[in-house]
C-alpha positions as protocol buffer text, in pm:
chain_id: "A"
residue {
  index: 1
  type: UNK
  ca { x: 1771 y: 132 z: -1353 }
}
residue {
  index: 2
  type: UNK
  ca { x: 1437 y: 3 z: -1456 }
}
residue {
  index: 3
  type: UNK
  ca { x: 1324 y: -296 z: -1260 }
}
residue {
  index: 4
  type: UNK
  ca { x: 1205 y: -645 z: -1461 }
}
residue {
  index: 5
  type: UNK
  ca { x: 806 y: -634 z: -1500 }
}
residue {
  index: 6
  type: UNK
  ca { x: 566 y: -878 z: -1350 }
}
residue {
  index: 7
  type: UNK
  ca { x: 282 y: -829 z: -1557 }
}
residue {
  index: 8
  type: UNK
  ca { x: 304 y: -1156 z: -1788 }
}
residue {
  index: 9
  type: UNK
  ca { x: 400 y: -1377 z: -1492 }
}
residue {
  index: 10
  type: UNK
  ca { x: 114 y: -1656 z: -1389 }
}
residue {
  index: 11
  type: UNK
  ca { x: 104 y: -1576 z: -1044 }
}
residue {
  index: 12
  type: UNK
  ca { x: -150 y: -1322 z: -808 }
}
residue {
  index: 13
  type: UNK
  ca { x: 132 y: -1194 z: -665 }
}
residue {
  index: 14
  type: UNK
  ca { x: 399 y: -1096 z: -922 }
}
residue {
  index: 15
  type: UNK
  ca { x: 122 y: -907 z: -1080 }
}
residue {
  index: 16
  type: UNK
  ca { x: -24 y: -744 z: -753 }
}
residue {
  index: 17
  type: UNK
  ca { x: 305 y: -641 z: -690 }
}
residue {
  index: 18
  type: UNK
  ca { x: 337 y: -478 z: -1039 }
}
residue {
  index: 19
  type: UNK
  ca { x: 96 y: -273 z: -951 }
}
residue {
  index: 20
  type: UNK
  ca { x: 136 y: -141 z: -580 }
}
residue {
  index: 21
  type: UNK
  ca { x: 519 y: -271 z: -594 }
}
residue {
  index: 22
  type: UNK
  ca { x: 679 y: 66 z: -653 }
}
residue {
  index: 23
  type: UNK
  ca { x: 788 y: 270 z: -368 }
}
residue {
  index: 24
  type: UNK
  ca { x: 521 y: 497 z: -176 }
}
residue {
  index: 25
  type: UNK
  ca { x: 234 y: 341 z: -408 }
}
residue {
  index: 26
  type: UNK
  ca { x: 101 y: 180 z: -97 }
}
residue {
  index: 27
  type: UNK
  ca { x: 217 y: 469 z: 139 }
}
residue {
  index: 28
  type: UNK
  ca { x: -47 y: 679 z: -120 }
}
residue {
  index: 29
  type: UNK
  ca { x: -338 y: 436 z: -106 }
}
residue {
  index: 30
  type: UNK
  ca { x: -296 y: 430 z: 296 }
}
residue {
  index: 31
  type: UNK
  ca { x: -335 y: 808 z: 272 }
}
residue {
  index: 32
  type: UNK
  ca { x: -621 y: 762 z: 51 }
}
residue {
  index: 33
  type: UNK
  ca { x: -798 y: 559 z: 280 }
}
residue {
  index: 34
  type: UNK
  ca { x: -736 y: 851 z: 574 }
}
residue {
  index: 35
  type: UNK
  ca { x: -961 y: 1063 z: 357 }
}
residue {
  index: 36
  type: UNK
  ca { x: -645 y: 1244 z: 145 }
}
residue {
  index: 37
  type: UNK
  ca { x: -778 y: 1326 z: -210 }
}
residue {
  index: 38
  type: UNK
  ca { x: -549 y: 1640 z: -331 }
}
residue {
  index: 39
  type: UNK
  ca { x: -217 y: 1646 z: -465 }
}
residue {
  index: 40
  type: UNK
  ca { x: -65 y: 1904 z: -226 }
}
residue {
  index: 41
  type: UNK
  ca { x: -222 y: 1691 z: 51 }
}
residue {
  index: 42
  type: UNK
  ca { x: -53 y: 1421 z: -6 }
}
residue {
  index: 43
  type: UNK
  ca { x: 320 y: 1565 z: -98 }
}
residue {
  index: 44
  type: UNK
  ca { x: 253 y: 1762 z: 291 }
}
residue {
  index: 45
  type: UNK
  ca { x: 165 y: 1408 z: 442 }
}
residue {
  index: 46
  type: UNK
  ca { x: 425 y: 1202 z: 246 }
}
residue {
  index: 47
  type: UNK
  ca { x: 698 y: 1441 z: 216 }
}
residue {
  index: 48
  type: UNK
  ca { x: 751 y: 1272 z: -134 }
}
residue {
  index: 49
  type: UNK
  ca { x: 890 y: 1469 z: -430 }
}
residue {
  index: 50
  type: UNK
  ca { x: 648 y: 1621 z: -657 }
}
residue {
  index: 51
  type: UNK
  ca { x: 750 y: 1438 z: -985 }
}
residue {
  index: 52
  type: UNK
  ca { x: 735 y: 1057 z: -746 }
}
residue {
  index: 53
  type: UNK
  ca { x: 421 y: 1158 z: -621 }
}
residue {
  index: 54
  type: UNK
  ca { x: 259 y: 1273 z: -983 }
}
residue {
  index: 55
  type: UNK
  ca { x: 395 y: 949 z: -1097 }
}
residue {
  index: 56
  type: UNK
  ca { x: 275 y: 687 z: -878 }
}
residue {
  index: 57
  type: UNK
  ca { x: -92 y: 867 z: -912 }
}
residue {
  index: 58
  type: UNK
  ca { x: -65 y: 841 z: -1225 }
}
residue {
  index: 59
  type: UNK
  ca { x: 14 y: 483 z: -1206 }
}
residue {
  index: 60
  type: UNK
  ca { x: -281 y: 485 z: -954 }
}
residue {
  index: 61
  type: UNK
  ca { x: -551 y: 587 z: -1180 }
}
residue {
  index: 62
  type: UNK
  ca { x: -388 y: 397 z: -1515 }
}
residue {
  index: 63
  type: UNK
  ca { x: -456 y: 61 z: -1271 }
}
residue {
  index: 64
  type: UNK
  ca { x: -780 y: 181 z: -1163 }
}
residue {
  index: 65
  type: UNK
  ca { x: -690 y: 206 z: -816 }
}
residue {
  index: 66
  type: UNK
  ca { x: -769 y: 553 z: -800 }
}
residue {
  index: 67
  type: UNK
  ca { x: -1004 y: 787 z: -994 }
}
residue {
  index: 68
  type: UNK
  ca { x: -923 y: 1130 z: -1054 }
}
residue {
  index: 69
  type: UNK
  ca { x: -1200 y: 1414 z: -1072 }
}
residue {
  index: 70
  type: UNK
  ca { x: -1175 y: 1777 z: -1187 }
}
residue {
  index: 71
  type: UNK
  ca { x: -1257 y: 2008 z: -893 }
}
residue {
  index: 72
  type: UNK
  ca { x: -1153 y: 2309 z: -989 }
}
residue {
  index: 73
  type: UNK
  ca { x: -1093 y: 2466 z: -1318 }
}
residue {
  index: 74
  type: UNK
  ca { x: -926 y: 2760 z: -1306 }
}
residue {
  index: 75
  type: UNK
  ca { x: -650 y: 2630 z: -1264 }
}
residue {
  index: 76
  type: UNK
  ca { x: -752 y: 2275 z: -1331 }
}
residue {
  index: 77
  type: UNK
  ca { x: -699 y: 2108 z: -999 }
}
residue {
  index: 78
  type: UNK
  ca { x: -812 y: 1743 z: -972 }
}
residue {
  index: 79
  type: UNK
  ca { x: -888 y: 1506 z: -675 }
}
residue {
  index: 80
  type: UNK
  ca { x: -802 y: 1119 z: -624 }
}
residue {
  index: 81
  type: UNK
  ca { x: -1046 y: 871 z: -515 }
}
residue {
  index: 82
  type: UNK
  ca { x: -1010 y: 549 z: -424 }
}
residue {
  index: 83
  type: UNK
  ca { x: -1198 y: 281 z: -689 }
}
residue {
  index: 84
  type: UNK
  ca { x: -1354 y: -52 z: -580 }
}
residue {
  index: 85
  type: UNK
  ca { x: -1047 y: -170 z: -703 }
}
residue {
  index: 86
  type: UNK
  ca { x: -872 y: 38 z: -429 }
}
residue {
  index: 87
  type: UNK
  ca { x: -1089 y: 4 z: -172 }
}
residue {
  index: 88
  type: UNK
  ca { x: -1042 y: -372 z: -235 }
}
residue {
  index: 89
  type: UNK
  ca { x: -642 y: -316 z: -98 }
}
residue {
  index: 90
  type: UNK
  ca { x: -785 y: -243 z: 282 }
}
residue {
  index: 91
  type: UNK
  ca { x: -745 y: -596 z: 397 }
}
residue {
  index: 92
  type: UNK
  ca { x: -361 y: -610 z: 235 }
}
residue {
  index: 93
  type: UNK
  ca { x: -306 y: -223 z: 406 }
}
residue {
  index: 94
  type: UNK
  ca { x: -386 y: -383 z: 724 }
}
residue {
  index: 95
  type: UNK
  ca { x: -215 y: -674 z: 671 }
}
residue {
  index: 96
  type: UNK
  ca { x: 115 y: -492 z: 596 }
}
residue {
  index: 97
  type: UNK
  ca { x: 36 y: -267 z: 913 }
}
residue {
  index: 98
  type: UNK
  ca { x: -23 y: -573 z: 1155 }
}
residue {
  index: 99
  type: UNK
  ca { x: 309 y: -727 z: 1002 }
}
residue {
  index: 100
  type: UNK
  ca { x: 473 y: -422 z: 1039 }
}
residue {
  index: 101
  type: UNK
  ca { x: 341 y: -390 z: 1436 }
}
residue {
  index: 102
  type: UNK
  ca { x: 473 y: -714 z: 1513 }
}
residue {
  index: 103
  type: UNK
  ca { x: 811 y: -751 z: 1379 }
}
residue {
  index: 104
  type: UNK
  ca { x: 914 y: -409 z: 1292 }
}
residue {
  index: 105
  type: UNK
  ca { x: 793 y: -168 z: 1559 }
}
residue {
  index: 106
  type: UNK
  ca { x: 993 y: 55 z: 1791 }
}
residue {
  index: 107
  type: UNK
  ca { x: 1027 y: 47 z: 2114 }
}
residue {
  index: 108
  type: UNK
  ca { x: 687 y: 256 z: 2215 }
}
residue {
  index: 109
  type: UNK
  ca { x: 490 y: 40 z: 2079 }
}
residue {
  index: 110
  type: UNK
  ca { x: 283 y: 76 z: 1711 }
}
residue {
  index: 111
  type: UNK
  ca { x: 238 y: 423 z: 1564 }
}
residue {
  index: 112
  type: UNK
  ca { x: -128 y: 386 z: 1493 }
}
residue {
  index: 113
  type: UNK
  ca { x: -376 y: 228 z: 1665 }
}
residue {
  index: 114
  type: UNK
  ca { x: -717 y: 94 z: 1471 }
}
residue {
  index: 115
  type: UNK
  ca { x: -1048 y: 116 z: 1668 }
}
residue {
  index: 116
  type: UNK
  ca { x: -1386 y: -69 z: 1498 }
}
residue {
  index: 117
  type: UNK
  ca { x: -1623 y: 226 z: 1537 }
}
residue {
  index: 118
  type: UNK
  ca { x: -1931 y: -12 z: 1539 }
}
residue {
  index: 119
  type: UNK
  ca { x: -1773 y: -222 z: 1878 }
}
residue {
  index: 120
  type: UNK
  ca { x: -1530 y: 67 z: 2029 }
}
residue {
  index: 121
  type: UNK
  ca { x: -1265 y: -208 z: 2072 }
}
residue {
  index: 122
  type: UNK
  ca { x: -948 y: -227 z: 1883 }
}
residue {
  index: 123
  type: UNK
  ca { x: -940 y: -511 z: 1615 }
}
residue {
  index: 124
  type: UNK
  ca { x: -713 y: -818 z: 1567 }
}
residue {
  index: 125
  type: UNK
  ca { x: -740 y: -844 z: 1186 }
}
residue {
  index: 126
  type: UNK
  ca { x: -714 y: -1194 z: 1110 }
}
residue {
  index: 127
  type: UNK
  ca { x: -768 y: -1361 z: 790 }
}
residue {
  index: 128
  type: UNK
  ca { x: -998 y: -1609 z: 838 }
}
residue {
  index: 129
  type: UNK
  ca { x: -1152 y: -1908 z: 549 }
}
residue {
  index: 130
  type: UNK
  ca { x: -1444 y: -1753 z: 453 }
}
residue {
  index: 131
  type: UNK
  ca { x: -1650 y: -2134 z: 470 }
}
residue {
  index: 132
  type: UNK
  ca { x: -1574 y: -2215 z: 872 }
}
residue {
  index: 133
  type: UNK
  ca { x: -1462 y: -1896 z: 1004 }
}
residue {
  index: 134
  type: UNK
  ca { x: -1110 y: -2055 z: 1094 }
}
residue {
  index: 135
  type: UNK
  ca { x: -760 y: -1853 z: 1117 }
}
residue {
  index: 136
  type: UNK
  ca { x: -621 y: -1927 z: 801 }
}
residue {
  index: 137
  type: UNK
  ca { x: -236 y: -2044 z: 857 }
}
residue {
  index: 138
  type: UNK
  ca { x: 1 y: -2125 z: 565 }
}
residue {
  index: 139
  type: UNK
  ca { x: 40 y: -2512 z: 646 }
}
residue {
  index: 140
  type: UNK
  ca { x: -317 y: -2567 z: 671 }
}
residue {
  index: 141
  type: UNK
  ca { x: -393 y: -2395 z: 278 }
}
residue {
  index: 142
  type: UNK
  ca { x: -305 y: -2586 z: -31 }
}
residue {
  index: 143
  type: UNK
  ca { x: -231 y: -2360 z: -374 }
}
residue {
  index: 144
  type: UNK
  ca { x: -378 y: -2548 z: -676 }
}
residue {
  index: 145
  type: UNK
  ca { x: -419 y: -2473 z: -1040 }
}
residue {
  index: 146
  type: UNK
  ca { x: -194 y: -2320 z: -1319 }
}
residue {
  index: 147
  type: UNK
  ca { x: -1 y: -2094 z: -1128 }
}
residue {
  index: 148
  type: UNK
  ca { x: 70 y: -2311 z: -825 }
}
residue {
  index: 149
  type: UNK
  ca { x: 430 y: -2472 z: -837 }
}
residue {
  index: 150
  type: UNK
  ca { x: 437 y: -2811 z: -790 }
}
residue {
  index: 151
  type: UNK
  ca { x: 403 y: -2954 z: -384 }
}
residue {
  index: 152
  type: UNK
  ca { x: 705 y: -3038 z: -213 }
}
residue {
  index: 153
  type: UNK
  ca { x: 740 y: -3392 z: -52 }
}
């Protein structure tokens, strides 16, 4: 069954989410940012089938998430890259991770811990207001313009 698209609604999200909505499109950009480039690497880490995985990077490069580069050419054999565009996904990555910690971890605790190389100390990702520095929290953040549904009283 194909699922209703996104891409014409006014709203950040719906069309994020057409994007890097599909199943294992994220799971693929995490491995991208663990330093996974090849195809085979990725259907070994992901245990996804071939024809998901071919489609999603697809998808991937067509959104300019990823780039793909020849490598080899007998047989052709290409690579996948992550793009500004992708690298630009970290912060929602990590945000889906520390989410993902908190409420829907088992019992020994996360699976993978983050370390800042430059400190040695694990992080606390936070999103923060760029201006003040403050912990952004959703009662304390206002959504204005054409997209933003009207406030509630």
């Amino acid at each position: 069954m194909r699922r209703t698209s996104f891409a014409d609604m006014n709203c950040s999200v719906a069309r994020t989410l057409e994007v890097i909505g599909e199943w294992w499109s994220m799971l693929v950009v995490r491995e991208a940012f663990n330093g996974v480039r090849r195809f085979d690497d990725f259907q070994a880490r992901l245990g996804i089938a071939r024809n998901v995985l071919a489609t999603r990077l697809q998808s991937l490069v067509e959104h300019g998430i990823l780039d793909r580069r020849l490598y080899q050419d007998r047989p052709e054999r290409y690579e996948y890259r992550l793009t500004e565009k992708g690298r630009d996904l970290y912060p929602v990555l990590i945000s889906m991770m520390r989410w993902g910690d908190r409420w829907e971890c088992p019992e020994g605790g996360p699976p993978v811990r983050l370390t800042h190389e430059k400190c040695g100390h694990d992080p606390d990702p936070a999103l923060v207001c760029s201006h003040c520095g403050e912990q952004l929290v959703p009662r304390e953040v206002r959504a204005e313009g054409l997209g933003a549904a009207p406030a509630r009283r």
